[in-house]
MITORPA-504964 format. One record per residue (C-alpha): x, y, z; residue number from 0. Coordinates in steps of 0.1 Angstrom, whole numbers, plus 2048, in hexadecimal, padded with zeros to 3 digits. Layout:
REM residues N
<kolmar xx="X" yy="Y" zz="Z" pos="NUM"/>
...
//
This chain:
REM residues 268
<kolmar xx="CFB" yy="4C6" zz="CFA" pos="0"/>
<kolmar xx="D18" yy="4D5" zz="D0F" pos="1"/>
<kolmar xx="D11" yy="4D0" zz="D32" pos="2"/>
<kolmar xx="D20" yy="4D6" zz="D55" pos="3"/>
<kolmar xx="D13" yy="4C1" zz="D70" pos="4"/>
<kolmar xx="D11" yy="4CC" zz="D90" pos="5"/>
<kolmar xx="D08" yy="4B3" zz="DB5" pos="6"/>
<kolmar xx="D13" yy="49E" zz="DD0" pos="7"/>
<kolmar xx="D00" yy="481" zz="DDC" pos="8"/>
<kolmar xx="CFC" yy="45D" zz="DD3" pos="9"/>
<kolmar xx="CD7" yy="463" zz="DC5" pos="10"/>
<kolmar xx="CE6" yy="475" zz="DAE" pos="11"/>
<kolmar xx="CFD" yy="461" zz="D9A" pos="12"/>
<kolmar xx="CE0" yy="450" zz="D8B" pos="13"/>
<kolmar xx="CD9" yy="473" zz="D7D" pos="14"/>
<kolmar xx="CF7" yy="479" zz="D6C" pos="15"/>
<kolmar xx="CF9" yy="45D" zz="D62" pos="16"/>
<kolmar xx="CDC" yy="45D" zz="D4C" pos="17"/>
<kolmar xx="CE6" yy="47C" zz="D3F" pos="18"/>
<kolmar xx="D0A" yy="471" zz="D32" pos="19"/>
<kolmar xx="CF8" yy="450" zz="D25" pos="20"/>
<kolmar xx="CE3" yy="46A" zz="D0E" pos="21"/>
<kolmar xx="D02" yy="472" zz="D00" pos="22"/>
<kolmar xx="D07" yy="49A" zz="D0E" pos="23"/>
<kolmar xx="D28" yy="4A9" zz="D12" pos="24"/>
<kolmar xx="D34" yy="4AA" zz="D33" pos="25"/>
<kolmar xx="D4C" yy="4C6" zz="D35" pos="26"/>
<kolmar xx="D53" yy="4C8" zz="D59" pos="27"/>
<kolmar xx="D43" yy="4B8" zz="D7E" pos="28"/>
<kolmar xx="D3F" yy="4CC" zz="D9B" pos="29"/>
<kolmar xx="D3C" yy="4BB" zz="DBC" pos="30"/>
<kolmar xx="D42" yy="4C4" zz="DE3" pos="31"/>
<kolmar xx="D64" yy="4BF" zz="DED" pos="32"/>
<kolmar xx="D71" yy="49D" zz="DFD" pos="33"/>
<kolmar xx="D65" yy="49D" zz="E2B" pos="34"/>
<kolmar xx="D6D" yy="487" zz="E40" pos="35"/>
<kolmar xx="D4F" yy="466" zz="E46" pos="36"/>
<kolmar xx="D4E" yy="448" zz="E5A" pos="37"/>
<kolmar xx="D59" yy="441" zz="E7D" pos="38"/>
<kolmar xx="D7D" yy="444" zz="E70" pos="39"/>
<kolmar xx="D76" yy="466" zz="E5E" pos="40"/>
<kolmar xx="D89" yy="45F" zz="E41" pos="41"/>
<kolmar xx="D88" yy="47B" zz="E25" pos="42"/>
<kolmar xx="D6E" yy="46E" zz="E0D" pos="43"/>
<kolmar xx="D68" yy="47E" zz="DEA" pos="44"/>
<kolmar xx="D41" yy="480" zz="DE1" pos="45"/>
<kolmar xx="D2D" yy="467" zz="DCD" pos="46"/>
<kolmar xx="D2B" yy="47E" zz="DAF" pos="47"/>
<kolmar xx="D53" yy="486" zz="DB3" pos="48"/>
<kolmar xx="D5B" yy="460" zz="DB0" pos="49"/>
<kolmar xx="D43" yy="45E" zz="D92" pos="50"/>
<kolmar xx="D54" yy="479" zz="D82" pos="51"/>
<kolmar xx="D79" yy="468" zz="D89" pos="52"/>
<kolmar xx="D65" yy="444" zz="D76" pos="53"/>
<kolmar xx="D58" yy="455" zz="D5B" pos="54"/>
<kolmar xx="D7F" yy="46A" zz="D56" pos="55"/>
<kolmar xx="D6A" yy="48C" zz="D54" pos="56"/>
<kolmar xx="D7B" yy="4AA" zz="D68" pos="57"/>
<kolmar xx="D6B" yy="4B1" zz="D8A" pos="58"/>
<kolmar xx="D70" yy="4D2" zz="D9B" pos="59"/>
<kolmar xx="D6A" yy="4D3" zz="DC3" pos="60"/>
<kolmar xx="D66" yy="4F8" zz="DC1" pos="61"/>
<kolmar xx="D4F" yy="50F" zz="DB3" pos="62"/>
<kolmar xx="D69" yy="52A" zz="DB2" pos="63"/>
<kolmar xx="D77" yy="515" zz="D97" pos="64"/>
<kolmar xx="D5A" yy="518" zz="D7D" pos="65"/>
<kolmar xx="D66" yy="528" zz="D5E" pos="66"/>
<kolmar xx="D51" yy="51B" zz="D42" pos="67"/>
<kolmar xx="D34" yy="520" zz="D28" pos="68"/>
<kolmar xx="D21" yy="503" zz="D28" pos="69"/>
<kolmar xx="CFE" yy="4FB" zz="D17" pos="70"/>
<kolmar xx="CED" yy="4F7" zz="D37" pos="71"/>
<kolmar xx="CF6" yy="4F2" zz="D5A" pos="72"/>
<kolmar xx="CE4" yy="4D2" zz="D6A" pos="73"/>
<kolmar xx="CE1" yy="4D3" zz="D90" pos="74"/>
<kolmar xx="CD6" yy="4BF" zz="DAC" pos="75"/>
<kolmar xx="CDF" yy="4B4" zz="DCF" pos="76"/>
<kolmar xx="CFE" yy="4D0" zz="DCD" pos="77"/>
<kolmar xx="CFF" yy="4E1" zz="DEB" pos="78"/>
<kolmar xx="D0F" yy="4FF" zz="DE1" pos="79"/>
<kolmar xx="CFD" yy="520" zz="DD8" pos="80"/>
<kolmar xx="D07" yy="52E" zz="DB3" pos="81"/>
<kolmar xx="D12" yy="54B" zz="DAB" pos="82"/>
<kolmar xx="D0D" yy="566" zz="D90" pos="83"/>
<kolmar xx="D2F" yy="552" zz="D7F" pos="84"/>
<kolmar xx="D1C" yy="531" zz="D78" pos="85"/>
<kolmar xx="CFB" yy="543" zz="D75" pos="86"/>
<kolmar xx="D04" yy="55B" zz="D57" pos="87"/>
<kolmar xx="D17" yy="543" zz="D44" pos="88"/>
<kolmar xx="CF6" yy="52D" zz="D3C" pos="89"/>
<kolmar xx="CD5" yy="520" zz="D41" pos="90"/>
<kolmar xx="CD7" yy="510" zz="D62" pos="91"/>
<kolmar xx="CBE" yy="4F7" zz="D6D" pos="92"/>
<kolmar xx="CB8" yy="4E5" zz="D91" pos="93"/>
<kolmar xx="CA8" yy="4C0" zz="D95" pos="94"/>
<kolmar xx="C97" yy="4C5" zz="DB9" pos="95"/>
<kolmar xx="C83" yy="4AD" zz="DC9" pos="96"/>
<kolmar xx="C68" yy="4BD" zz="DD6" pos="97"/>
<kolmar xx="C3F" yy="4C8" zz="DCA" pos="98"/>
<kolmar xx="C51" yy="4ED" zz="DC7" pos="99"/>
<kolmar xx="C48" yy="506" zz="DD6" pos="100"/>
<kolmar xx="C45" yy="4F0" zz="DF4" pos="101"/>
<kolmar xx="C67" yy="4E5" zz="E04" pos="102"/>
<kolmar xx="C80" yy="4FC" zz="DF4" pos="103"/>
<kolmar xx="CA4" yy="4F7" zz="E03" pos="104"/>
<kolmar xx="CBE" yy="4DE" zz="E12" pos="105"/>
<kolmar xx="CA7" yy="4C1" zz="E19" pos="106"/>
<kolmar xx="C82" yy="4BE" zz="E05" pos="107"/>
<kolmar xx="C84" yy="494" zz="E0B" pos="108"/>
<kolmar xx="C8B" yy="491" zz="E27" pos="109"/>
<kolmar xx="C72" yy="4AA" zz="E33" pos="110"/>
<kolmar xx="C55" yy="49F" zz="E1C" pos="111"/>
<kolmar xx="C5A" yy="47B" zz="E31" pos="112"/>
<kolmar xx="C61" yy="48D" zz="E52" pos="113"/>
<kolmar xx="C3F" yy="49D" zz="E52" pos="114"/>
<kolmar xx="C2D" yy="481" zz="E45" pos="115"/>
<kolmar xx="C23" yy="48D" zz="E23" pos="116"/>
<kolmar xx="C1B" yy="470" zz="E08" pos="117"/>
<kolmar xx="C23" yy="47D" zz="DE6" pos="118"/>
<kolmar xx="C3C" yy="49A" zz="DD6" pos="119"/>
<kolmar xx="C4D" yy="49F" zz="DB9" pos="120"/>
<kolmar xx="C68" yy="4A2" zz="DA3" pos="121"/>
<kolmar xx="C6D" yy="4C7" zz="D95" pos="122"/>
<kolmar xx="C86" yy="4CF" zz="D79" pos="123"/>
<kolmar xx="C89" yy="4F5" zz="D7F" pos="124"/>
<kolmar xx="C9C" yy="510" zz="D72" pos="125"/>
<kolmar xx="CBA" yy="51E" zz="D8E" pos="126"/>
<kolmar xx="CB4" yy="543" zz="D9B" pos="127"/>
<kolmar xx="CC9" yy="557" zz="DB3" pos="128"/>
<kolmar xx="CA7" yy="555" zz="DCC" pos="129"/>
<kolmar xx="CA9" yy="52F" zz="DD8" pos="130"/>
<kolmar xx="C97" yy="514" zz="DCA" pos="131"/>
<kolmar xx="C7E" yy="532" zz="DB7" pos="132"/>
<kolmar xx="C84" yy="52D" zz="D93" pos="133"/>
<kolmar xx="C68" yy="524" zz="D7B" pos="134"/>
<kolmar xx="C60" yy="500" zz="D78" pos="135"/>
<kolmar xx="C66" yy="4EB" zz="D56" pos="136"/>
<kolmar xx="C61" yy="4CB" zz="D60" pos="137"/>
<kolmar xx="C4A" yy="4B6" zz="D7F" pos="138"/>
<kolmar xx="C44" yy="497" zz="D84" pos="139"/>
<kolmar xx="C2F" yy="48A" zz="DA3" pos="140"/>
<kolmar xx="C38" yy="46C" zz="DB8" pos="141"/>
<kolmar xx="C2C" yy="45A" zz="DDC" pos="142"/>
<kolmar xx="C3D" yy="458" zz="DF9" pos="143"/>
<kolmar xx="C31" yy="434" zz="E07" pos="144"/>
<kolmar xx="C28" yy="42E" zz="E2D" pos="145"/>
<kolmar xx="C4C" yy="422" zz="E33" pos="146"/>
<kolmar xx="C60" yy="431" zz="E1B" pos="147"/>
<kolmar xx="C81" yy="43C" zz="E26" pos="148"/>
<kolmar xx="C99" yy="45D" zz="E1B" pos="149"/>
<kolmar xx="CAD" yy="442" zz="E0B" pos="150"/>
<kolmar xx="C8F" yy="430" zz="DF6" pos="151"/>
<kolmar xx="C84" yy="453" zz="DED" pos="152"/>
<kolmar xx="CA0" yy="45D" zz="DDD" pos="153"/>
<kolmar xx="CA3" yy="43A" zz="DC7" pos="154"/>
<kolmar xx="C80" yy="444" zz="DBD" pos="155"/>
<kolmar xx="C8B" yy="469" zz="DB1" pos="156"/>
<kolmar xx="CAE" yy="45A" zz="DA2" pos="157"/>
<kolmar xx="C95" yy="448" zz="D8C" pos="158"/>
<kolmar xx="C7E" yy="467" zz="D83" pos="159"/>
<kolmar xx="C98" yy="480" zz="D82" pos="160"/>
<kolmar xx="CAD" yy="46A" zz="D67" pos="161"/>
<kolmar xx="C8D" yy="467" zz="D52" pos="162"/>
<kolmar xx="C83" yy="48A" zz="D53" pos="163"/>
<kolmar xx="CAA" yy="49A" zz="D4F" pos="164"/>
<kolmar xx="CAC" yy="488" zz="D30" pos="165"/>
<kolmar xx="C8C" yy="494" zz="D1E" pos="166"/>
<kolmar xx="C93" yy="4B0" zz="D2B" pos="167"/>
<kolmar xx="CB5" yy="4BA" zz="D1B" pos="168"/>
<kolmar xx="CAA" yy="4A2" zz="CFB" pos="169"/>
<kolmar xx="C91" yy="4C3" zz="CF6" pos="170"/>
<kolmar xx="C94" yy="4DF" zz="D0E" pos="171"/>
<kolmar xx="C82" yy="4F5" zz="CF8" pos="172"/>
<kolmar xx="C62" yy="4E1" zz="CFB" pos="173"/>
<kolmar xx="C5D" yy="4E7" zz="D1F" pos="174"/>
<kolmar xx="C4A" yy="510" zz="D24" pos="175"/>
<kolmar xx="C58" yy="519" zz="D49" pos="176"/>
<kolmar xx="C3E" yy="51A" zz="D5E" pos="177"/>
<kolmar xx="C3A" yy="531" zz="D83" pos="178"/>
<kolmar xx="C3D" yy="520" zz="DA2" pos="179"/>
<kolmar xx="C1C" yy="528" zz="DB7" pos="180"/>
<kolmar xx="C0E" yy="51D" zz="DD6" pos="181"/>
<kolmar xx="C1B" yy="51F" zz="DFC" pos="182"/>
<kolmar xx="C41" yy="526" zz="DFD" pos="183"/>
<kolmar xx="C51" yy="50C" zz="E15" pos="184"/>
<kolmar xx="C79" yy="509" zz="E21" pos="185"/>
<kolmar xx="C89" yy="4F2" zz="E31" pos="186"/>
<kolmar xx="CA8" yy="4EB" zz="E47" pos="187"/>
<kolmar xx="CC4" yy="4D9" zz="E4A" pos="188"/>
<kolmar xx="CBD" yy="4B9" zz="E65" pos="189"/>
<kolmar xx="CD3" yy="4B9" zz="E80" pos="190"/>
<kolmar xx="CDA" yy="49A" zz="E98" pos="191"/>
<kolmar xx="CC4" yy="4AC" zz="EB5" pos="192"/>
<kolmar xx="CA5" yy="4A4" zz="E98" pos="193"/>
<kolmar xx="CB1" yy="480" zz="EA4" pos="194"/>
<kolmar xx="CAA" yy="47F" zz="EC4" pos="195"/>
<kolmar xx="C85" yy="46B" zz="ECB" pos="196"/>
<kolmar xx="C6B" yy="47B" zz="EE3" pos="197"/>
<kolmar xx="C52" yy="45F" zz="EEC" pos="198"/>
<kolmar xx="C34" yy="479" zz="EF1" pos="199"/>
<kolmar xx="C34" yy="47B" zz="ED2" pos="200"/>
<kolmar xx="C1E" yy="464" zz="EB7" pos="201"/>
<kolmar xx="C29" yy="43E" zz="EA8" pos="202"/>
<kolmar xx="C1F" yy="454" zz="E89" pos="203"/>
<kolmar xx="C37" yy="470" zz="E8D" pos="204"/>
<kolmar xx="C56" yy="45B" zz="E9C" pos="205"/>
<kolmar xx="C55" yy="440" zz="E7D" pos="206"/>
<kolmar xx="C54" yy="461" zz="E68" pos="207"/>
<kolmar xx="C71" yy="46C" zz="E7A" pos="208"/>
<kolmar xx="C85" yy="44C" zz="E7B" pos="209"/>
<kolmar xx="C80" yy="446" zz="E56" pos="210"/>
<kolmar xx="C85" yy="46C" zz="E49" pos="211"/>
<kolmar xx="CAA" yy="46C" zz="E5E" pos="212"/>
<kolmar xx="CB2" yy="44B" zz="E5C" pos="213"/>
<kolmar xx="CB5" yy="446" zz="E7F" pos="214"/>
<kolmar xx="CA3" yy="453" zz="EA2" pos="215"/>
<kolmar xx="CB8" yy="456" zz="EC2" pos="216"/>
<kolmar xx="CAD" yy="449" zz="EE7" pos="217"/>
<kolmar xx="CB2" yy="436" zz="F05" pos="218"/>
<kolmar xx="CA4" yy="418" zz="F0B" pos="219"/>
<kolmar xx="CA9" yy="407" zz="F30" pos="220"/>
<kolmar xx="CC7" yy="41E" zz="F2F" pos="221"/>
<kolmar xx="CD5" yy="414" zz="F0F" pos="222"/>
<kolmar xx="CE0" yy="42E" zz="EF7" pos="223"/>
<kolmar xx="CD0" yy="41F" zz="ED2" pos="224"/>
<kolmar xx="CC6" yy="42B" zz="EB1" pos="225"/>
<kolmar xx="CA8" yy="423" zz="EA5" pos="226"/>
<kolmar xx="CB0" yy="41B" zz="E80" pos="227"/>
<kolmar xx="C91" yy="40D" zz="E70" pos="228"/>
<kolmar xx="C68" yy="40C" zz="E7E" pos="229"/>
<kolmar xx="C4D" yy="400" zz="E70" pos="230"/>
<kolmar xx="C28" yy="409" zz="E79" pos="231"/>
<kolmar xx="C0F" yy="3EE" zz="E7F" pos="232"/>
<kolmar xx="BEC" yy="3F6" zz="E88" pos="233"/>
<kolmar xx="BF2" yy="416" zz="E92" pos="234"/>
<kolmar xx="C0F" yy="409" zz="EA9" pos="235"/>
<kolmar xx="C33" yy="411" zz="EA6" pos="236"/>
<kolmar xx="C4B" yy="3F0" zz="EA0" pos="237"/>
<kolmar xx="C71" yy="3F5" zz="E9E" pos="238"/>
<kolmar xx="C83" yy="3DC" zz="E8F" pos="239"/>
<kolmar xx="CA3" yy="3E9" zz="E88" pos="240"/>
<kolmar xx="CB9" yy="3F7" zz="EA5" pos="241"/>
<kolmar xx="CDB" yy="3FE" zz="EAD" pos="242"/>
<kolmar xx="CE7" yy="401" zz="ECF" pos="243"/>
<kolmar xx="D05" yy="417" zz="ED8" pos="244"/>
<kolmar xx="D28" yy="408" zz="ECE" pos="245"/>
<kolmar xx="D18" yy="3EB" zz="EBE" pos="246"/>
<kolmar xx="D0C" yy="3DD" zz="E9B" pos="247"/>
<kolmar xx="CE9" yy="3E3" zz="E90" pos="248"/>
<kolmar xx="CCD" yy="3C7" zz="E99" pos="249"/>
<kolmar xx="CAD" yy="3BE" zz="E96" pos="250"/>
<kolmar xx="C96" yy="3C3" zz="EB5" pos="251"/>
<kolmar xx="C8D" yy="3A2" zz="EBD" pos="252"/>
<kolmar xx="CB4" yy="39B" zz="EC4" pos="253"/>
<kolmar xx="CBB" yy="3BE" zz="ED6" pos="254"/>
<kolmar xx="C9B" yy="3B2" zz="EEF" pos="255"/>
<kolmar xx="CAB" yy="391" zz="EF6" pos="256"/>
<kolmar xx="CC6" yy="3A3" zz="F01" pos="257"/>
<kolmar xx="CB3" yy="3B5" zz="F1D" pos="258"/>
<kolmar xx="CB1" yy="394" zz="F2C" pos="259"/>
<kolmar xx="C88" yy="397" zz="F32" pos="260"/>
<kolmar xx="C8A" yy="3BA" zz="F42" pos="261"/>
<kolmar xx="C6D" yy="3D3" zz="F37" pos="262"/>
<kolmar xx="C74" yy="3EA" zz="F29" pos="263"/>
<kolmar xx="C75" yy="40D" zz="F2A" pos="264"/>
<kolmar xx="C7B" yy="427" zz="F0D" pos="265"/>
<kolmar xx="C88" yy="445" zz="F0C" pos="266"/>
<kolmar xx="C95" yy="43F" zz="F33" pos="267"/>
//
């Protein structure tokens, strides 16, 4: 099958991966263009854009550019909306990682953790001009542990989306679209204010938020820290990975010793 492929981020290299295995014909990769990461800001091209350049397939950074007549178009984790151009000129299907119709949008895993649900799904779906509406092909269920993280979640999805893309396009004309039905959810883009910690606030709903963002802000005894990894045990919040401002992330036991035995006092 003639295929253009379509994402951005590291979860979904596995993906595509999978797909070229199957032997599909990859006529063109479209990514988000090269931003600047890290302290230093250096100009970075995406996961997907660098697994393009390995496999030597041509990768566009611009949607302006598409201008071709695929079999299918296979999406997920793009980032950028499409346009009648790329929707006439095939069937175009979206891997989302969400129990659709709940959390359509920009960031279905990392709100399914924030809010502390324990299962979703994996949803092969076809792309409409309404976002994230299209009729489902494809769903498979998984479970979101007590301490899973964004980043475990989307190892587990790399996994079931791989599987699934590949019966998928082995077949497509086995799987009857089906409606979505049910309560229509969206969610947002996280900024850093979704960061910042208020202690009034659950052990519950802060581990959620630490291990949905990948990191909580506060002060401790004055000390500007990110929380980067909690734990709950007995109902009681541990953290056990911090990183205080200008320094190298530590455990807690070794960021305490360095209070010199002062109590201490969080969020102050």
């Amino acid at each position: 099958m003639k295929l253009v492929l379509m994402g951005t981020n590291d979860f979904v290299v596995p993906i595509f991966d999978a797909i070229l295995n199957a032997g599909h014909e990859v006529l063109a990769v479209f990514t988000r263009a090269p931003k600047p990461t890290g302290r230093k800001q250096i100009i970075t091209p995406s996961p997907v854009h660098l697994w393009a350049e390995r496999n030597n397939l041509p990768v566009y950074t611009n949607i302006r550019d598409y201008n071709f007549k695929p079999d299918m178009v296979v999406v997920i984790s793009y980032g950028v909306i499409l346009r009648d151009n790329v929707l006439n000129s095939a069937s175009c299907i979206n891997i989302h990682p969400s129990d659709l119709p709940k959390y359509r949008g920009p960031s279905p895993i990392r709100t399914a953790i924030y809010n502390g649900d324990t299962k979703s799904a994996v949803c092969i779906m076809q792309i409409t001009p309404e976002l994230d509406a299209g009729d489902i092909y494809m769903r498979q269920e998984f479970q979101i542990g007590i301490n899973d993280t964004n980043e475990s979640i989307e190892k587990i999805v790399s996994s079931i989306g791989a599987q699934m893309i590949t019966e998928y396009l082995s077949a497509p004309e086995k799987y009857l679209p089906v409606k979505q039905t049910g309560e229509i959810t969206y969610t947002r883009k996280f900024t850093g204010a979704d960061e910042i910690i208020d202690w009034s606030r659950g052990a519950q709903q802060i581990h959620n938020q630490v291990r949905a963002l990948g990191a909580g802000r506060t002060k401790i005894n004055g000390i500007e820290v990110k929380i980067l990894e909690t734990r709950l045990n007995g109902g009681e919040l541990e953290i056990t990975k911090i990183q205080p401002s200008g320094k190298k992330p530590m455990d807690w036991k070794s960021f305490v010793n360095g209070l010199h035995g002062c109590s201490i006092k969080m969020g102050e």
